[in-house]
N, C-alpha and C positions, 0 to 999 in steps of 0.2 A: 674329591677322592672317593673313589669305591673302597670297599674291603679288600679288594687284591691290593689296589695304589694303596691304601694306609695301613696294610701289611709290616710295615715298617717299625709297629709299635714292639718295642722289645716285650722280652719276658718280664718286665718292673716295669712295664708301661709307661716308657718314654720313645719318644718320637722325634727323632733331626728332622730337622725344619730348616728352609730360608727364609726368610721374613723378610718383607720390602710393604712399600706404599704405592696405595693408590689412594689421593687426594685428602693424605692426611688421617686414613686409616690404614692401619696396618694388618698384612694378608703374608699366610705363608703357605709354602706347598714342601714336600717332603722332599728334604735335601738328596735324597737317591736319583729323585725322576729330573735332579738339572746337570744338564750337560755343561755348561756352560753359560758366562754373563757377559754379555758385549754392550759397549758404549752403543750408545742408538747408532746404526746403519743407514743410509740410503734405502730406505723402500722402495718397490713398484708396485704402486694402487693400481689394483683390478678394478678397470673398469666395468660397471657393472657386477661388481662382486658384493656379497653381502656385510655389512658396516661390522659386524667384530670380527672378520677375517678378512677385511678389504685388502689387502697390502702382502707380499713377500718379499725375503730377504735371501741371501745367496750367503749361505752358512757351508763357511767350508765347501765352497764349490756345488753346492745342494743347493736347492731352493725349500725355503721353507716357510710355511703360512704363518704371517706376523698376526697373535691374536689382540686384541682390543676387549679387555677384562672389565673395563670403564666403562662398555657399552653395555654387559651382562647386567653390573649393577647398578646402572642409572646414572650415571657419574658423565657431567659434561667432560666436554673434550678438551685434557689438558696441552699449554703448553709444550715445547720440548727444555730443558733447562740442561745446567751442567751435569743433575744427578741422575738425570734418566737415563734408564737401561733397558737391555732385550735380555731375558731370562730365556736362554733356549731348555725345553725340556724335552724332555720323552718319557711316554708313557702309553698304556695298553688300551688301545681303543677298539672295541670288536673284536680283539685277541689279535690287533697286529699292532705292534709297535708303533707312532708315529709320534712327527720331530713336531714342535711347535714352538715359535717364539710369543712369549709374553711381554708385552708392555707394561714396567714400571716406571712411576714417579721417581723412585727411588729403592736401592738394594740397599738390604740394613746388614742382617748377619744371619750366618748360622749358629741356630743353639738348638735346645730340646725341653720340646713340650712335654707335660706329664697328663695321660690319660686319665688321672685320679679330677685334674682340675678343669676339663673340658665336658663340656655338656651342650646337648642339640639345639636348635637355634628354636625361640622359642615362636610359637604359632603367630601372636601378637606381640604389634609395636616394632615390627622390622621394619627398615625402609627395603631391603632386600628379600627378593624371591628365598623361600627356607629353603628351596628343596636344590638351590642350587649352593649352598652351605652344606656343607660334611659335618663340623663340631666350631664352637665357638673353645676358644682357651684362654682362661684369664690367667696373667703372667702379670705382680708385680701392677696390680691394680686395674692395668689396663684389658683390653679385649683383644684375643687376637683371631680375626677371622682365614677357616681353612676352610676354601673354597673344593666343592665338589666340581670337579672339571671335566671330568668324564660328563656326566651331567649337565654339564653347561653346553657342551660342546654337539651334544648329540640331541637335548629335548632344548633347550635354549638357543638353538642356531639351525635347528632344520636343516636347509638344506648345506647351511655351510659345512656340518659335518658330514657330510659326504664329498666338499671341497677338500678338506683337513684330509682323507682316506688316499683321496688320489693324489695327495704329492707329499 
């Protein structure tokens, strides 16, 4: 999330979240940017297309690029099971709007993080790229990673993010 996407932190510095997993860690993005959660869909792999955007969905009559979040941060390639989901979001990329669905493990809930208890990902000891993390927030012992997506999507996928632009 950029500064505009996590814009969302009130004045007492709490933030709505959705929190879901990816392989047993738990990731959340700012409950404003989801449209909507769908049971997994039928995809159509692009062939030839780049592996965390390989796939669309037909959301609401739209087409929309299924993202693959597991291939940003190392994470083989899970299953599908009963609790996976498509997190459709939107959010501001280059200043235009665009739709994306994300692949989870699993969709836990919304709640809200507190700005006071989150801090930047530290230089050392990540298995994960820092710069593609916005803040870590510890909640109740555990970590919960918020993934900078903007970021991901534009210096982490080259040329996919100009796939994500045109549809």
């Amino acid at each position: 999330m950029t500064t505009e996407q996590s814009g969302g932190w009130d004045d007492s510095g709490h933030l709505q979240v959705l929190t879901f997993d990816m392989q047993g860690e738990t990731f959340a993005i700012e409950a404003g940017m989801v449209r909507e959660i769908l049971d997994r869909i039928p995809e159509t792999v692009v062939p030839g297309a780049p592996e965390m955007v390989g796939g669309l969905v037909n959301f609401r009559g739209r087409v929309v690029p299924l993202a693959d979040l597991h291939k940003a941060f190392g994470f083989d390639r899970t299953e599908i099971s009963m609790d996976s989901r498509i997190i459709v979001i939107e959010f501001d990329m280059h200043g235009e709007a665009t739709l994306v669905g994300l692949k989870a493990d699993k969709v836990h809930e919304v709640t809200v993080l507190e700005k006071a208890a989150t801090e930047s990902a530290p230089r050392v000891g990540m298995r994960w790229r820092q710069d593609f993390i916005h803040c870590l927030a510890k909640r109740s012992g555990d970590f919960i990673v918020v993934p900078d997506l903007e970021r991901i999507f534009t210096v982490g996928c080259g040329a996919e993010a100009t796939a994500l632009k045109q549809h």
